[in-house]
C-alpha positions as CSV (number, residue, x, y, z in Angstrom):
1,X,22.4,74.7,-16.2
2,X,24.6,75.0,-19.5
3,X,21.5,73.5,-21.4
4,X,19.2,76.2,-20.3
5,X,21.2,79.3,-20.5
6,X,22.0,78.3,-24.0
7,X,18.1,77.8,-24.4
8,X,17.6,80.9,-23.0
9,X,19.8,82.5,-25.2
10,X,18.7,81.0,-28.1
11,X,15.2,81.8,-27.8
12,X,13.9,85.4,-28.5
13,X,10.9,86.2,-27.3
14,X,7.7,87.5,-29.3
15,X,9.1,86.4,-32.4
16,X,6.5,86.3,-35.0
17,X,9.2,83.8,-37.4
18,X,9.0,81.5,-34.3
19,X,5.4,81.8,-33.4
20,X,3.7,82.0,-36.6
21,X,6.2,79.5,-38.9
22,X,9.6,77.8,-37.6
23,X,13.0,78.5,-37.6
24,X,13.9,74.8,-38.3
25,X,11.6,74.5,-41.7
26,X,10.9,76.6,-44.5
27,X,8.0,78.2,-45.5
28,X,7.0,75.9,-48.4
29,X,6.7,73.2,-45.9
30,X,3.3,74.6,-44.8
31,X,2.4,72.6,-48.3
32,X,3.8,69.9,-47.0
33,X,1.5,70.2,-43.6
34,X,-1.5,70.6,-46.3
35,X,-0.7,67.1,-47.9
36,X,-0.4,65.4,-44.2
37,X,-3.9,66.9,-43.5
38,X,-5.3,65.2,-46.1
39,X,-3.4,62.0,-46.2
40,X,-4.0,61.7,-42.2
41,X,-8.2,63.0,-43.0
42,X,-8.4,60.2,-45.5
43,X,-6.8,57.5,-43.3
44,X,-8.9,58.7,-39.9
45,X,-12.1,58.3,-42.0
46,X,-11.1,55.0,-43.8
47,X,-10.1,53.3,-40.2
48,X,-13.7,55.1,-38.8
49,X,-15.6,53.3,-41.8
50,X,-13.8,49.8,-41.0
51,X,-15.0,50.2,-37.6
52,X,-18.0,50.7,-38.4
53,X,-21.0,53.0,-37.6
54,X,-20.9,51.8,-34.0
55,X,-17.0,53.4,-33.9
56,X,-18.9,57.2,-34.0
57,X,-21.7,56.6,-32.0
58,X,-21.0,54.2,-29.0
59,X,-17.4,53.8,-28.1
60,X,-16.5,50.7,-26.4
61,X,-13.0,50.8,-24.3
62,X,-11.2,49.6,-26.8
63,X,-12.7,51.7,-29.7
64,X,-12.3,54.8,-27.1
65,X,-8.2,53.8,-27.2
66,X,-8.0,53.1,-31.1
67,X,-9.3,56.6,-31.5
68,X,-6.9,58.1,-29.4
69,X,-4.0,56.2,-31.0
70,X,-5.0,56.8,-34.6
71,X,-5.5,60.6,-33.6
72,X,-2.0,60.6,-31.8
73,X,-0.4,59.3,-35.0
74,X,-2.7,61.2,-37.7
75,X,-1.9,64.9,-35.6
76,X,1.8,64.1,-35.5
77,X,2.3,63.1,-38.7
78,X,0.3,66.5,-39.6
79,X,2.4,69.0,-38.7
80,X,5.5,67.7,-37.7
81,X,8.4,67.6,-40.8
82,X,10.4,64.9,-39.0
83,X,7.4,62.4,-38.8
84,X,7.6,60.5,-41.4
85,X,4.4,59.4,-43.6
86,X,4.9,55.8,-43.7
87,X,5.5,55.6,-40.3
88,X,1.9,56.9,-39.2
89,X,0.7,54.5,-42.4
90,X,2.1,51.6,-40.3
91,X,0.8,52.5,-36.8
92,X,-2.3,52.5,-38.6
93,X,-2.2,49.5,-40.2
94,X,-1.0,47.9,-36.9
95,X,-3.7,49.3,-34.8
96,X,-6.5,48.7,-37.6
97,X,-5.4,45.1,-37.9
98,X,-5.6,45.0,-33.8
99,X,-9.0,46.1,-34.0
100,X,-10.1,43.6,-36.3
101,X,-8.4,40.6,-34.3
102,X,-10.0,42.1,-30.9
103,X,-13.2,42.0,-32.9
104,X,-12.7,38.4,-33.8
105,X,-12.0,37.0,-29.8
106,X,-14.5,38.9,-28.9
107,X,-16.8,37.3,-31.0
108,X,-15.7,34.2,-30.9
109,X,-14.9,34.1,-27.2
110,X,-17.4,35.9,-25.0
111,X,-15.5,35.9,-22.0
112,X,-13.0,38.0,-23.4
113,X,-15.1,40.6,-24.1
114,X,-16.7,40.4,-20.5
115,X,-12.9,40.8,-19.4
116,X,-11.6,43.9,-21.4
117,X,-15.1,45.8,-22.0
118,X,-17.1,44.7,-18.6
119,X,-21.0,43.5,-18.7
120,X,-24.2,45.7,-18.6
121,X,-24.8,46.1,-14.9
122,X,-28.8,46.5,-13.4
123,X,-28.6,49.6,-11.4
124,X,-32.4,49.8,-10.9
125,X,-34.8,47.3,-10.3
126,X,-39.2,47.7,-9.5
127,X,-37.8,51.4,-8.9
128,X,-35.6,50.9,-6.4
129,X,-31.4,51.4,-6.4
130,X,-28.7,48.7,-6.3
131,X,-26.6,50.6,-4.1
132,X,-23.5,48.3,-4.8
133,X,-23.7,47.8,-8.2
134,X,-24.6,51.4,-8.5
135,X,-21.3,52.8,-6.7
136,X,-19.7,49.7,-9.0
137,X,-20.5,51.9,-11.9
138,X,-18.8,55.0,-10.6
139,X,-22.5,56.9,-11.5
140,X,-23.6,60.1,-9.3
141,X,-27.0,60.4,-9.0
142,X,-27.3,63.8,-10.4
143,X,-25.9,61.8,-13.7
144,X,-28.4,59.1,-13.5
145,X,-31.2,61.7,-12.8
146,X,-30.1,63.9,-15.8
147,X,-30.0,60.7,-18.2
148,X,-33.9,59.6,-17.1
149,X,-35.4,63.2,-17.2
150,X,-34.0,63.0,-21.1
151,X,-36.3,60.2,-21.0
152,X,-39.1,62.0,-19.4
153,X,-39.0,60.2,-16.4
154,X,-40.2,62.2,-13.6
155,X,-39.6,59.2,-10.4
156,X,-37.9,56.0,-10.2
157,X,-41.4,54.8,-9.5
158,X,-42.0,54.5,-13.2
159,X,-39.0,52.4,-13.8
160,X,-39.1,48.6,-13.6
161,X,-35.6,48.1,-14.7
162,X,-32.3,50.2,-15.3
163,X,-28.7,48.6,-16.9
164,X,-25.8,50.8,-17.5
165,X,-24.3,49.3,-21.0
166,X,-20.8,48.1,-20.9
167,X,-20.7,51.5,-23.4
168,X,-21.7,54.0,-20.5
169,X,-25.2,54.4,-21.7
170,X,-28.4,53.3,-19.5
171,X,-31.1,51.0,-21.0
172,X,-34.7,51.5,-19.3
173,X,-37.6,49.5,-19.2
174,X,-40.5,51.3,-17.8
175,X,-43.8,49.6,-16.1
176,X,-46.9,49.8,-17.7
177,X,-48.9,52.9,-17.1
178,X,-51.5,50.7,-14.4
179,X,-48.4,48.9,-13.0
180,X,-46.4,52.1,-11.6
181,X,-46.2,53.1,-8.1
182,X,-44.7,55.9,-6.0
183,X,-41.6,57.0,-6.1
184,X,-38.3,58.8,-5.6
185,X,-38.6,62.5,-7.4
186,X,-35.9,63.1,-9.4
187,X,-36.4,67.0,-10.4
188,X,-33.1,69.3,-9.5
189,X,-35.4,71.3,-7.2
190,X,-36.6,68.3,-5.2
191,X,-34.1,65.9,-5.1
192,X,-31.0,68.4,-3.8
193,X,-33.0,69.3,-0.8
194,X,-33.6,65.3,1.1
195,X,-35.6,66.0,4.6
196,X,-34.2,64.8,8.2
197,X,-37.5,65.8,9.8
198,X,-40.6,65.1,8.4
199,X,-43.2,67.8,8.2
200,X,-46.4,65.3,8.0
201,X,-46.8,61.4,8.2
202,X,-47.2,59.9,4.7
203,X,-45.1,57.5,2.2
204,X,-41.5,59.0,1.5
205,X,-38.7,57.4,-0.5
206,X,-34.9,56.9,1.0
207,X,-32.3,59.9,-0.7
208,X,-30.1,56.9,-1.2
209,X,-31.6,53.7,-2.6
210,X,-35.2,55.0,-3.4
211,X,-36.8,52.4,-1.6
212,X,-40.3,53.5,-0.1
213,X,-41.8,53.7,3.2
214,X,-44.7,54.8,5.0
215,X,-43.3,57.0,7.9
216,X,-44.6,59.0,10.8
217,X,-43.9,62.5,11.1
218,X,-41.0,63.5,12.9
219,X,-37.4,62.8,13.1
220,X,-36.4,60.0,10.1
221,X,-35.1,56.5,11.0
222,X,-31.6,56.7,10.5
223,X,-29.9,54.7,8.9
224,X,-32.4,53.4,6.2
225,X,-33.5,50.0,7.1
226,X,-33.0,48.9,3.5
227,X,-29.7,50.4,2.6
228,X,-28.2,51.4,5.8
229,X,-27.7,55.1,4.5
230,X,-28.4,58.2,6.2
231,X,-28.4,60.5,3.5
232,X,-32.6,61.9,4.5
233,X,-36.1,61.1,2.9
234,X,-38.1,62.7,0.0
235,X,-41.8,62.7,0.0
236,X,-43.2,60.4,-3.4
237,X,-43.8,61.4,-6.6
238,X,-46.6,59.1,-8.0
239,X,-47.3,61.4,-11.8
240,X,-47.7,59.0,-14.4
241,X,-45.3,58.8,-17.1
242,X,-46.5,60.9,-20.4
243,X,-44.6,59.6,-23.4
């Protein structure tokens, strides 16, 4: 209670001093935050460049913490006078050094990479979803939908295979153009609208797994005999895939 009515007191508000410069450092230090900047810039981008071009476009787990460590240590040393400089020179070097010893095991011991960074996992296979490794990946389906139609895929029909990276990206392998088959639609429009009562008889592809089957029209078998899902039925797409 003492602690904050002396805080209280202390502290007057809207004071353009305080907001805009500090009460507990002069004004020249703002040359001092300009030197940080540029000291913490250079040693971002030289620990970036050791890391290599992989370390801005793919982040593993382990590059995805080095960054926010360096970027901890870089911002603090930046702008705050009682960091000192050598002390966000050594977290660098210790982190850098970590990288490169990470990068070693890894290489040299495959297993530990399978352990700290996880393996590719096949999601999708002759256009139809692993349900288990699927939920595994913690992927919604409006996320792997979005991901394909960047790929112009219009139906799972045209995919023969599916991994999600141990980076968080998918790698697809598509059948050839006389190999496709019918499949579950993945436009917004049709996908968020799955049917519990079928208008016609025809083939129609499970909501949940994308498995396809010719059905009657009528009320849908529940659960799916594949996947044991309720979650309704689309009628098949079967365009063929333009690239």
């Amino acid at each position: 209670m003492l602690f904050s009515a002396l805080l209280l007191a202390a502290v007057e508000p809207f004071s353009w001093k305080r907001l805009l410069l500090s009460e507990e450092a002069p004004v020249s230090f703002l040359l001092e935050i300009v030197l940080r900047s540029v000291l913490m810039f250079l040693l971002t981008v030289g620990a970036l460049r050791i890391s290599g071009k992989r370390g801005v476009r793919q982040l593993s787990l382990f590059e995805f913490a080095l960054i926010l460590v360096l970027g901890s240590a870089a911002g603090d040393a930046t702008i705050y006078h009682d960091t000192p400089l050598l002390h966000a020179v050594a977290v660098f070097a210790v982190i850098i050094a970590l990288y490169v010893l990470f990068n070693y095991w890894t290489d040299k011991y495959p297993r530990v990479e399978r352990m700290l960074e996880g393996e590719p996992e096949l999601i999708v296979q002759d256009g139809e979803i692993d349900l288990p490794a699927f939920t595994k990946a913690s992927l919604t389906g409006q996320e792997l939908n979005g991901q394909l139609r960047q790929l112009q895929v219009e139906h799972l029909g045209q995919v023969r295979r599916l991994y999600i990276e141990a980076t968080g990206e998918i790698s697809v392998f598509f059948f050839e153009p006389e190999h496709e088959r019918p499949g579950l639609p993945i436009w917004p429009e049709i996908y968020k609208h799955p049917l519990y009562e079928l208008p016609k008889a025809g083939a129609y592809a499970c909501h949940a797994c994308a498995t396809v089957r010719e059905l009657p029209a009528g009320p849908v078998p529940t659960p799916c005999p594949r996947c044991g899902r309720a979650d309704g039925w689309l009628p098949v797409c079967a365009t063929p895939r333009i690239t």
